[in-house]
Every structure is written in structure tokens, then in C-alpha cells.
N, CA, C and O atoms as a GROMACS GRO file, in nm:
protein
  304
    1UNK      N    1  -0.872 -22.600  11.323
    1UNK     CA    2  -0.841 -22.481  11.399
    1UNK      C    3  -0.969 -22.398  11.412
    1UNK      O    4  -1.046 -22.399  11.317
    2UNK      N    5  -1.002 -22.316  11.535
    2UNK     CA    6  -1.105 -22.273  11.533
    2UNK      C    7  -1.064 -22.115  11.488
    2UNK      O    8  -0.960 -22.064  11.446
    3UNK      N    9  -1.227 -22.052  11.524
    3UNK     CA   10  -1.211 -21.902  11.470
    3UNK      C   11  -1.115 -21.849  11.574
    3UNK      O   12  -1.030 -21.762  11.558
    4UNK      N   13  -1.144 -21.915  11.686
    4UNK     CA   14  -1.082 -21.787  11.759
    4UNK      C   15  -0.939 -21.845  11.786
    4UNK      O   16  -0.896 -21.821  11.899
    5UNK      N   17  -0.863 -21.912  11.708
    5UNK     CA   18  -0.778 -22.026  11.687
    5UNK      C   19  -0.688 -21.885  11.637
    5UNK      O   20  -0.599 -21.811  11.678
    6UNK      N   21  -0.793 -21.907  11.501
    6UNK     CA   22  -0.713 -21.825  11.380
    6UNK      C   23  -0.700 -21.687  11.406
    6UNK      O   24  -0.595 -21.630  11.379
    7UNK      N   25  -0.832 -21.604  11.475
    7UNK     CA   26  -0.781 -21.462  11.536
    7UNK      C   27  -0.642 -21.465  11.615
    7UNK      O   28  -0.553 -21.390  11.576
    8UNK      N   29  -0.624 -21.531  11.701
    8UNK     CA   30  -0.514 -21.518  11.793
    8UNK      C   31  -0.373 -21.526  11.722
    8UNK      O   32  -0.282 -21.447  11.745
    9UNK      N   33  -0.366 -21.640  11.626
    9UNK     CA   34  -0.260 -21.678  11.555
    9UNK      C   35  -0.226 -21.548  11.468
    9UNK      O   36  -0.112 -21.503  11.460
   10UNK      N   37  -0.330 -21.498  11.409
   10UNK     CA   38  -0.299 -21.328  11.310
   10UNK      C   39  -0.256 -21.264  11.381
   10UNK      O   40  -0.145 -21.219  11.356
   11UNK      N   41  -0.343 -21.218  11.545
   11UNK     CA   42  -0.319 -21.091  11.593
   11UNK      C   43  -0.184 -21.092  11.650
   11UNK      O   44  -0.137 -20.995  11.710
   12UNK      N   45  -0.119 -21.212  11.628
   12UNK     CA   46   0.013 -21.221  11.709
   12UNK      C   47   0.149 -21.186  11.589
   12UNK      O   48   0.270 -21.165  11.595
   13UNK      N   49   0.055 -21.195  11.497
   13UNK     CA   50   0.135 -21.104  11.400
   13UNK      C   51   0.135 -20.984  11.361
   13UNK      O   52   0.205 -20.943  11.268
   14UNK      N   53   0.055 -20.914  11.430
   14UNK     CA   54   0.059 -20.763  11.426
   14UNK      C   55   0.174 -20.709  11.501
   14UNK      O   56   0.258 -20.760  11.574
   15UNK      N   57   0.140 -20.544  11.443
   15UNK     CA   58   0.235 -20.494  11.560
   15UNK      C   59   0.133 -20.442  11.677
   15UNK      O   60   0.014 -20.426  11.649
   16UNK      N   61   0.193 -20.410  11.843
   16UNK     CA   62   0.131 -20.399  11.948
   16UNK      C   63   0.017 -20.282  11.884
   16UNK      O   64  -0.096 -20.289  11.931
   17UNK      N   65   0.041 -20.196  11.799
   17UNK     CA   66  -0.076 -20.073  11.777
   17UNK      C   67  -0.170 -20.148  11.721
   17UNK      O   68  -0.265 -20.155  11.798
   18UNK      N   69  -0.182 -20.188  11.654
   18UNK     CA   70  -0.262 -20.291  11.607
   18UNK      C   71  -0.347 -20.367  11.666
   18UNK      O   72  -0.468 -20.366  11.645
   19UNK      N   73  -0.284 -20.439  11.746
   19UNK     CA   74  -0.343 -20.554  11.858
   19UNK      C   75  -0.457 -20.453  11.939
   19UNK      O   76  -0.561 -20.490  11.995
   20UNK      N   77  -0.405 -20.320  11.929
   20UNK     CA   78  -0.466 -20.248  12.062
   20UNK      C   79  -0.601 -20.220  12.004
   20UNK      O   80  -0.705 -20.228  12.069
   21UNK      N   81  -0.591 -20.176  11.828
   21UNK     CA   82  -0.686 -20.202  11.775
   21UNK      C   83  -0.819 -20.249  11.766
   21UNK      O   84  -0.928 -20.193  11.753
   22UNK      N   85  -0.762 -20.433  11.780
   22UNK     CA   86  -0.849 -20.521  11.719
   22UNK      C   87  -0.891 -20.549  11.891
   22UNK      O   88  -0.994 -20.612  11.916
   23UNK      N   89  -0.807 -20.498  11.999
   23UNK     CA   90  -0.906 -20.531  12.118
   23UNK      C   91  -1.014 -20.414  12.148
   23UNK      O   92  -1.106 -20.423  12.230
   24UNK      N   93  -0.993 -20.337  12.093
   24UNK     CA   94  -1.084 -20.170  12.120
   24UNK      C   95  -1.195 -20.223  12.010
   24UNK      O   96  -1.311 -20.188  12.034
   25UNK      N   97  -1.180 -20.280  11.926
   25UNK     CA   98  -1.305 -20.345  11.859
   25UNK      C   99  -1.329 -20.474  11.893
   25UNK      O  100  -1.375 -20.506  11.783
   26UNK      N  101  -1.333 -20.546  11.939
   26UNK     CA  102  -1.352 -20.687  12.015
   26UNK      C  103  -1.447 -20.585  12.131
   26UNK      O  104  -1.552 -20.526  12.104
   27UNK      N  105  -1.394 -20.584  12.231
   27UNK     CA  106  -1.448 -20.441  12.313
   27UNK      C  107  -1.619 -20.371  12.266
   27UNK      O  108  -1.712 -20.348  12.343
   28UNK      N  109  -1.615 -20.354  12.148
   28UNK     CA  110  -1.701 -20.284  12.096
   28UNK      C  111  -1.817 -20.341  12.065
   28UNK      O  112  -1.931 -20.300  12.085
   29UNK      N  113  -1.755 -20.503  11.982
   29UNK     CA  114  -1.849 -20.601  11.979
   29UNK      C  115  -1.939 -20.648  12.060
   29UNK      O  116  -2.055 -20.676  12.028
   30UNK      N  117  -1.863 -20.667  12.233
   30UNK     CA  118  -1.884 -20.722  12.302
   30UNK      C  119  -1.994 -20.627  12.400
   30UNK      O  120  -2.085 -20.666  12.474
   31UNK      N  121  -1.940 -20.465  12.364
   31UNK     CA  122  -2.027 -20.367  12.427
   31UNK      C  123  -2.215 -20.399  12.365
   31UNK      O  124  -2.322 -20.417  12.424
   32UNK      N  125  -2.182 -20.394  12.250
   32UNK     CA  126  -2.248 -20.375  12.148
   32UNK      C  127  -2.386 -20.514  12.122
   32UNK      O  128  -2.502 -20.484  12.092
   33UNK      N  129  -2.341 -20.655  12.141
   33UNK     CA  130  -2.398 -20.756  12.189
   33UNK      C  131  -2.489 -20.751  12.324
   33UNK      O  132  -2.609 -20.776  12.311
   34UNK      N  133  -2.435 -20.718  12.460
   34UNK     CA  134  -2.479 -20.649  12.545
   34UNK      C  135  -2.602 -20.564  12.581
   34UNK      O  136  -2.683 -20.573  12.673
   35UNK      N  137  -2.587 -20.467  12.461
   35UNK     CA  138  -2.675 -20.385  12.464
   35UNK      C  139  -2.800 -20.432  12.416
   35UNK      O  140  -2.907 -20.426  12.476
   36UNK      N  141  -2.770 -20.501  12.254
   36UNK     CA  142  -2.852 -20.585  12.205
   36UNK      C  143  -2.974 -20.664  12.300
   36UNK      O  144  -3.096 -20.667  12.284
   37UNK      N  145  -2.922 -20.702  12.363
   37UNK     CA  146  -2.961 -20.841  12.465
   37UNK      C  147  -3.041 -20.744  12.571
   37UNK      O  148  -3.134 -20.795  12.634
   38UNK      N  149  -3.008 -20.598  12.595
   38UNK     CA  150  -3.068 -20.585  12.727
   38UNK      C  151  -3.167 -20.486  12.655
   38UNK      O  152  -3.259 -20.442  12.724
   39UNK      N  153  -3.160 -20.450  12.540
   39UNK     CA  154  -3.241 -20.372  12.463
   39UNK      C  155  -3.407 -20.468  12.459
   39UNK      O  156  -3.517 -20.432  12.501
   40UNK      N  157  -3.363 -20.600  12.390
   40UNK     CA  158  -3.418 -20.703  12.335
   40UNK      C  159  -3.528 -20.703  12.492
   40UNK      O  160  -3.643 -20.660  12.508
   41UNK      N  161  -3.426 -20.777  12.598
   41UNK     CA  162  -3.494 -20.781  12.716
   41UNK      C  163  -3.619 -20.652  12.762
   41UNK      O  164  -3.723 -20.679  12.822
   42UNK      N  165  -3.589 -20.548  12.730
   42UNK     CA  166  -3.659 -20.417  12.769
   42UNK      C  167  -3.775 -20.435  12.711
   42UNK      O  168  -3.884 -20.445  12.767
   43UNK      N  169  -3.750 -20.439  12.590
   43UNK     CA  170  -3.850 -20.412  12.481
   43UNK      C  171  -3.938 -20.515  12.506
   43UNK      O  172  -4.047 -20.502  12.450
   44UNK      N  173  -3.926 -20.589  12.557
   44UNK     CA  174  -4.044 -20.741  12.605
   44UNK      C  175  -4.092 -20.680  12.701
   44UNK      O  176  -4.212 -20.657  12.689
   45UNK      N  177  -4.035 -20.635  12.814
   45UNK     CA  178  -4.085 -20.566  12.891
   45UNK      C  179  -4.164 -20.468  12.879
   45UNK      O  180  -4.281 -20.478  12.916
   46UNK      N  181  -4.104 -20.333  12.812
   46UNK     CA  182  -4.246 -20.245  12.783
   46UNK      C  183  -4.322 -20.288  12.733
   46UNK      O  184  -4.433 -20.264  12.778
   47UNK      N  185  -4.312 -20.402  12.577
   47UNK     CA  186  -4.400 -20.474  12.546
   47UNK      C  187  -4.548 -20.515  12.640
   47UNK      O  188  -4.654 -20.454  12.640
   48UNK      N  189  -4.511 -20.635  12.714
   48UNK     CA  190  -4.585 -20.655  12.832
   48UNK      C  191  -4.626 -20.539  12.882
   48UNK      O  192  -4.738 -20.502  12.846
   49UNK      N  193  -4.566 -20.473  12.953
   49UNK     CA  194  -4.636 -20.312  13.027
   49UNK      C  195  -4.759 -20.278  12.932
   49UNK      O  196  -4.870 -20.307  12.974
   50UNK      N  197  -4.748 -20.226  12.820
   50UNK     CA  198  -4.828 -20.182  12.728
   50UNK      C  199  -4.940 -20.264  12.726
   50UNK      O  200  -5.054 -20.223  12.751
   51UNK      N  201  -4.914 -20.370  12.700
   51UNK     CA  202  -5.008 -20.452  12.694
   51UNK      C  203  -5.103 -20.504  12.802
   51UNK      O  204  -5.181 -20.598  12.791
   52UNK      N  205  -5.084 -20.433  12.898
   52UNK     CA  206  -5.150 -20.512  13.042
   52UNK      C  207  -5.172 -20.380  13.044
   52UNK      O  208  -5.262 -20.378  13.127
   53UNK      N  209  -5.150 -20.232  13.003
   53UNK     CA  210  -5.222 -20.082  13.038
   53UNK      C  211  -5.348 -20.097  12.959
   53UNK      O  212  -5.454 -20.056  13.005
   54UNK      N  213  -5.333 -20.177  12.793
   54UNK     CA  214  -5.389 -20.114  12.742
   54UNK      C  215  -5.530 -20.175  12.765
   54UNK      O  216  -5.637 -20.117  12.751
   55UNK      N  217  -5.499 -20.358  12.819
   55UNK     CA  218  -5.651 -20.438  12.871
   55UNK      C  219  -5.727 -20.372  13.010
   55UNK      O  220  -5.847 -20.349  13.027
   56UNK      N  221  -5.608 -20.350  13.106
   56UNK     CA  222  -5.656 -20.242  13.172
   56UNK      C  223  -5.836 -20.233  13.229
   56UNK      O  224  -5.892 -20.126  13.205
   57UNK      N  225  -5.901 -20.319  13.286
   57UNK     CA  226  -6.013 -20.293  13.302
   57UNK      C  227  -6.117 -20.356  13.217
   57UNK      O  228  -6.238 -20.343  13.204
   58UNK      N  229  -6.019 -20.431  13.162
   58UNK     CA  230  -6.128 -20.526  13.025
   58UNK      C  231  -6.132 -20.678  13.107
   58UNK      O  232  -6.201 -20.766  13.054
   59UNK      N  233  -6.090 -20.697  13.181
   59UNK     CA  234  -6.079 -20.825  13.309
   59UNK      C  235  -6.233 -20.881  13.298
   59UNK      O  236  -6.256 -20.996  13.262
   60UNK      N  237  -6.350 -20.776  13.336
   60UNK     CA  238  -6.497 -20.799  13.378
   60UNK      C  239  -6.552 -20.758  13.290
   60UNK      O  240  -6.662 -20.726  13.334
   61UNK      N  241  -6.547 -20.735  13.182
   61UNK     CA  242  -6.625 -20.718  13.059
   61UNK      C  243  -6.677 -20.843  13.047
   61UNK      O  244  -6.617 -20.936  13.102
   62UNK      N  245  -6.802 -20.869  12.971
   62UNK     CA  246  -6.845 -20.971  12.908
   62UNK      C  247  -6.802 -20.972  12.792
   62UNK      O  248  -6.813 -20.865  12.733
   63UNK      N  249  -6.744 -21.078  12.723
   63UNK     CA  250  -6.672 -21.061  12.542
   63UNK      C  251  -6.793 -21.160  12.494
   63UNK      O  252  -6.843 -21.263  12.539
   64UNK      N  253  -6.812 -21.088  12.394
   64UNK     CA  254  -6.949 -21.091  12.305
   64UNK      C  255  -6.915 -21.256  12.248
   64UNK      O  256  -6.802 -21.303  12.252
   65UNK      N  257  -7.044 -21.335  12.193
   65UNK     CA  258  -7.029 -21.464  12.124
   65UNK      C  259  -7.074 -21.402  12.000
   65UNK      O  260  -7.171 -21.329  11.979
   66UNK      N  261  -6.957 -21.461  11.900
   66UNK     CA  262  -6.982 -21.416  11.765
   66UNK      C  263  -7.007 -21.551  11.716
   66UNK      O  264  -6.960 -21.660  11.750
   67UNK      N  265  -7.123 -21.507  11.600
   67UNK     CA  266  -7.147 -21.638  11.515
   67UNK      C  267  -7.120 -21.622  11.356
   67UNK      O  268  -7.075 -21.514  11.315
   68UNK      N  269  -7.150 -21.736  11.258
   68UNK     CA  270  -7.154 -21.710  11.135
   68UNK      C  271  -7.236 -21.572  11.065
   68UNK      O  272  -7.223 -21.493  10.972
   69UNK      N  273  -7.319 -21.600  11.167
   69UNK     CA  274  -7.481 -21.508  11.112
   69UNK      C  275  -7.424 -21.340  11.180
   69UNK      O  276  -7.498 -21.246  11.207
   70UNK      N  277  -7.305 -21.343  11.191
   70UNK     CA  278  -7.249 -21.168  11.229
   70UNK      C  279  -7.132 -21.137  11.135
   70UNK      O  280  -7.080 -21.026  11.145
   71UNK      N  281  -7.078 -21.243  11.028
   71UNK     CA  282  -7.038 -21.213  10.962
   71UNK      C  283  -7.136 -21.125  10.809
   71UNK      O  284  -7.239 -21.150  10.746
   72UNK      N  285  -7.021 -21.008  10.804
   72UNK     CA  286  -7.052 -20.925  10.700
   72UNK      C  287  -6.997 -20.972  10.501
   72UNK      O  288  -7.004 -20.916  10.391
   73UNK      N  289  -6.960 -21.069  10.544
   73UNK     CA  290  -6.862 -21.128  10.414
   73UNK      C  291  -6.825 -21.243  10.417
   73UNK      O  292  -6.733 -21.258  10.498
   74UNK      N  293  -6.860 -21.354  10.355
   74UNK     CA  294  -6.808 -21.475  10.356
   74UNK      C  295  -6.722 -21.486  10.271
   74UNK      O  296  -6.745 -21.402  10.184
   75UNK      N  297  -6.607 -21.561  10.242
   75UNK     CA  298  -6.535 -21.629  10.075
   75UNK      C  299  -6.515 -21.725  10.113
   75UNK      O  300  -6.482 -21.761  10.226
   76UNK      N  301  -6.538 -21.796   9.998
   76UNK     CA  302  -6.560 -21.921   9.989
   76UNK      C  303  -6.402 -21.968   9.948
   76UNK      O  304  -6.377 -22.087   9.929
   0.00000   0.00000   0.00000
């Protein structure tokens, strides 16, 4: 039997106040997942944004060649 086997089989043993309950939180879950997901989505997004403001003009820079001999600290 699955989960949502066994939810259905309980909630059919409630009384209707009840049921109205566990759908106003089902509901909530489902709000709540949702948000998650489009939060998640956003946040990649400003992510990216941020990240393309903050190179911003660093496109035509020359980036320096670093060697051993510019290190300040070796460990071995």
C-alpha cells in the first residue's frame, strides 16, 4: 500500500472537520513547496545577475600570468 494509499484510507476515517483540516494543510504543503522551488529558481537568478554586475567590465582586462616565483608561501 502506498503513502498516499494509507493517507486516504485514515482520512476517510475522520470526521468531515477534520478532513477539512488535513486538506487546509495538504494545501499548505503544496503552497509551501511552490514557493520553495520559485524562491530556489530566483535566487539563481539574482545569483547570476550579481555575478555578471559584479565582472561588469572585466571582459578586456588582461588577467595577469601567475607563476611559482609570485608565490609568498609554499607548504610542502
Amino acid at each position: 500500500m502506498t503513502v498516499a494509499e494509507r493517507i486516504y484510507q485514515h482520512v476517510q476515517e475522520l470526521p468531515s472537520s477534520f478532513q477539512a483540516e488535513v486538506l487546509d494543510f495538504v494545501e499548505y504543503l503544496l503552497l509551501k513547496t511552490k514557493r520553495k522551488a520559485a524562491y530556489q529558481q530566483e535566487g539563481i537568478t539574482w545569483s547570476d545577475l550579481s555575478l555578471s554586475m559584479a565582472m561588469r567590465g572585466m571582459e578586456d582586462e588582461d588577467t595577469p600570468d601567475y607563476s611559482i616565483a609570485d608565490l609568498k608561501e609554499v607548504f610542502s
